[in-house]
C-alpha positions as CSV (number, residue, x, y, z in Angstrom):
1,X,-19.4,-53.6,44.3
2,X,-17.0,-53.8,41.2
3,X,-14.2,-56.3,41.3
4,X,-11.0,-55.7,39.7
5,X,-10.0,-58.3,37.2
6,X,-7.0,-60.1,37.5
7,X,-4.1,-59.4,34.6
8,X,-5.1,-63.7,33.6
9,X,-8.2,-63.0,33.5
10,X,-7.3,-60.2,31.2
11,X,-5.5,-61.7,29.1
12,X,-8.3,-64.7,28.7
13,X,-11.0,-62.2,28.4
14,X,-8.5,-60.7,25.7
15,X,-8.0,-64.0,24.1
16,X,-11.7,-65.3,24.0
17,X,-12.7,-61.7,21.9
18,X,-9.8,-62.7,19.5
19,X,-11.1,-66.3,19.3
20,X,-14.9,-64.7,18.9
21,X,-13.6,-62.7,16.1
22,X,-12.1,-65.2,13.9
23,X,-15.1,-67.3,14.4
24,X,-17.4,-64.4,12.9
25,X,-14.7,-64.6,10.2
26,X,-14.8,-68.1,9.4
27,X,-18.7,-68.0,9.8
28,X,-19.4,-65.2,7.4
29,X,-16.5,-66.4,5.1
30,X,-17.4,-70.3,4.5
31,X,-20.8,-71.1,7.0
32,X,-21.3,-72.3,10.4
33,X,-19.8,-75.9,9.3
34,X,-16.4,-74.8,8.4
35,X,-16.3,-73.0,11.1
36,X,-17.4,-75.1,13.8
37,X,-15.3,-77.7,12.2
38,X,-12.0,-76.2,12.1
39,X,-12.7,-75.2,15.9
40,X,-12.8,-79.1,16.8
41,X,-9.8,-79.8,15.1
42,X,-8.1,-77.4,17.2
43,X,-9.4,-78.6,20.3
44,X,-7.9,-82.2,18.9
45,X,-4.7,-80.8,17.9
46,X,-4.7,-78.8,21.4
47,X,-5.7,-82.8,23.0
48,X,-3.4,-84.6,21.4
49,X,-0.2,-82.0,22.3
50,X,0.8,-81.5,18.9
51,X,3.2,-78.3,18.8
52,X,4.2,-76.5,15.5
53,X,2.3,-75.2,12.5
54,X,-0.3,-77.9,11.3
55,X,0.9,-80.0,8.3
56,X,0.5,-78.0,4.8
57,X,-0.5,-79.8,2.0
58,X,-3.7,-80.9,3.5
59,X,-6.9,-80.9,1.1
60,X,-9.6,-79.1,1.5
């Protein structure tokens, strides 16, 4: 029996391979640390309800 996804769940599925992407990206491009880092800051700076692009000037 095949069920028929929702158009949310096809969007999420659509966003989730987007996410995996860039997080081959950021793997291959600077290691599993950078990666996995800049994912928790998202999840803070999702958390905390911060809107707009994230501060420049930051150092890295």
């Amino acid at each position: 029996m095949e069920q028929k996804l929702s158009k949310e769940e096809i969007n999420k599925d659509r966003l989730f391979a987007k996410l995996a992407e860039l997080s081959e990206e950021m793997v291959e491009d600077h290691g599993k640390d950078f990666a996995m880092g800049a994912l928790v800051l998202a999840a803070q700076w999702i958390a905390k309800g911060e809107s707009g692009p994230p501060q420049t000037g930051a150092r890295h």
